[in-house]
N, C-alpha and C positions, 0 to 999 in steps of 0.2 A: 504494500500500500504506500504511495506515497505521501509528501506530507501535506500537501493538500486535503486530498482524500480526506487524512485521517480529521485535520483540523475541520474541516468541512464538516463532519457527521454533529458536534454537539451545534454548532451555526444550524443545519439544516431543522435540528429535534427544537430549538428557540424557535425557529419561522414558522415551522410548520406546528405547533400549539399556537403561533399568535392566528396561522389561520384557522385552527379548532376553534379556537376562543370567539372568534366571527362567528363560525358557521353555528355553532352550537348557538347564539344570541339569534339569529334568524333559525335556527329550528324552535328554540322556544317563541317564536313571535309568531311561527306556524301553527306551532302546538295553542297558543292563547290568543289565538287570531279573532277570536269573537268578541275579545276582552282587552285589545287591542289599540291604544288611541295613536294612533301614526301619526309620526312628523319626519317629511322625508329629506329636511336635511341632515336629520339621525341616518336615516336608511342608505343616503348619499355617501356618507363617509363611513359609512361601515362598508360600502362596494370599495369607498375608495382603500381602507386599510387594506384590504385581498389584494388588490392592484396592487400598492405599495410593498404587501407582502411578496407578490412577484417578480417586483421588479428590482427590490433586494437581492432575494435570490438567483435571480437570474446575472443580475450584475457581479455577483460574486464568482460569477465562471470566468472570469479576467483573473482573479484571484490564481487560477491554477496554471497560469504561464511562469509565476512566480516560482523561482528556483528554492528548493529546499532548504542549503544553505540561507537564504538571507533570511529564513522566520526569524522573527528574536518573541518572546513573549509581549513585550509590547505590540509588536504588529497586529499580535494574533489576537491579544485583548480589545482593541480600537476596535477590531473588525468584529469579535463576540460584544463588543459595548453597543455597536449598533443597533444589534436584533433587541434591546434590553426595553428600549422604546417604545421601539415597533410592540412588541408582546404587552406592554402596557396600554398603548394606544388600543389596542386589540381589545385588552379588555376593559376598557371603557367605552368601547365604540357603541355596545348595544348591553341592557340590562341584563344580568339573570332574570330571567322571567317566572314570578309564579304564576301557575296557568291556573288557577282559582279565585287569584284576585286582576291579573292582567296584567298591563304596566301602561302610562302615559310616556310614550318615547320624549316630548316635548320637554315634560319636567328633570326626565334623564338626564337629556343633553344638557338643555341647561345647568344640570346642577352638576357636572362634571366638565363642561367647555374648557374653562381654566386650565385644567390639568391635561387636557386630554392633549391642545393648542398648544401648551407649553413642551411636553412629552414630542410633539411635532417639529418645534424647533431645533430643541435636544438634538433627534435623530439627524435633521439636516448640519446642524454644526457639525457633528461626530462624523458623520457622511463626508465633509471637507477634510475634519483635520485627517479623518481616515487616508483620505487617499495622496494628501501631501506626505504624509508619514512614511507610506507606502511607498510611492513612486516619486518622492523627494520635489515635487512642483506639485503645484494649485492645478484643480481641478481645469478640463476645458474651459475658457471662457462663456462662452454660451451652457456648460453645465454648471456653473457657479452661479452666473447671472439669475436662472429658472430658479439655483436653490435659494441664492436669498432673494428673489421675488417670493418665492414660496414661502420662507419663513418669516418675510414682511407679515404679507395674508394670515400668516397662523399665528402670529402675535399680537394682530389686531383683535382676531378670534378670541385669542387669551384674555386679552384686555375687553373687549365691547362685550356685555351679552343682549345688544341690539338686534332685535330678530331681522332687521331688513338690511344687515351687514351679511348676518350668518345665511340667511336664503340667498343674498349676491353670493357672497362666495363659494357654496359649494359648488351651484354649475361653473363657475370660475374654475377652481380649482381640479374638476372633470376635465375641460377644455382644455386648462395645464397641464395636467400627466398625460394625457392621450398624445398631446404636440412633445412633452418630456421623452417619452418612449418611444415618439416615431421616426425623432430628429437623432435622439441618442441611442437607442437602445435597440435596433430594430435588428440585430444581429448579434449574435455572441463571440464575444472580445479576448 
């Protein structure tokens, strides 16, 4: 196995719970769908965490060009500090649902935005200084510019709990990772 591989397997079991933590939040919203008070820019950014979660992952397959020799444990923490986020964000995205009392997604969000926006940031900083660390230069320009646009948006998020901030931004934020993934990521690096 090489040392990718192996670093890779606890990265992949972090991603792949942040997207159980998702899907298990839309199975319970299945499950208490009669009890169910929807607000879909909850519903919004919990598609987007899955997205997000892929495209983590997927950008991580650059990670495996990287020669054995130069892991140091720092590397490998930056790059495991990532997923730390993301798996937070995950589970804050959608409530544990009790399916006898339902849930209002509205009061959810709001009552976790804060944290959830902040945790968003988090990821994109760590997402930069990851890959300077990495590969000793700053990110692409146009992938640095998208990130902190992006985490302008998740910081206002943090800060405002203006509902006609948070309804802009999530199709914003849609129309951002879709152009994010299709200018950057549209191929494995």
């Amino acid at each position: 196995m090489d040392a990718f591989s192996y670093l890779s397997v606890l990265i992949s079991i972090i991603v792949g719970l942040a997207v159980t933590q998702v899907l298990q939040g839309f199975r319970g919203l299945m499950l208490a769908r009669s009890r169910v008070r929807a607000y879909w820019p909850a519903l919004v950014w919990a598609v987007l965490v899955l997205v997000i979660c892929v495209q983590v992952w997927w950008a991580m397959f650059g990670l495996s060009q990287r020669p054995a020799a130069r892991w140091t444990f720092l590397d490998f923490g930056l790059v495991l500090l990532q997923t730390i986020p993301l798996y937070l964000m995950a589970g804050l995205a959608l409530p544990d649902v009790d399916i006898e009392r339902g849930v209002a997604l509205r009061e959810h969000y709001y009552a976790h935005h804060r944290w959830f926006f902040a945790l968003l940031v988090l990821l994109i900083v760590v997402s930069i200084v990851k890959v300077r660390v990495l590969i000793g230069a700053w990110p692409h320009p146009a992938d640095t510019g998208f990130q902190l646009a992006f985490a302008a948006g998740a910081l206002i998020g943090a800060w405002t709990a203006r509902e006609w901030y948070h309804k802009l931004q999530a199709p914003l934020a849609v129309a951002g990772i879709v152009a994010y993934i299709a200018v950057l990521f549209k191929h494995l690096q």
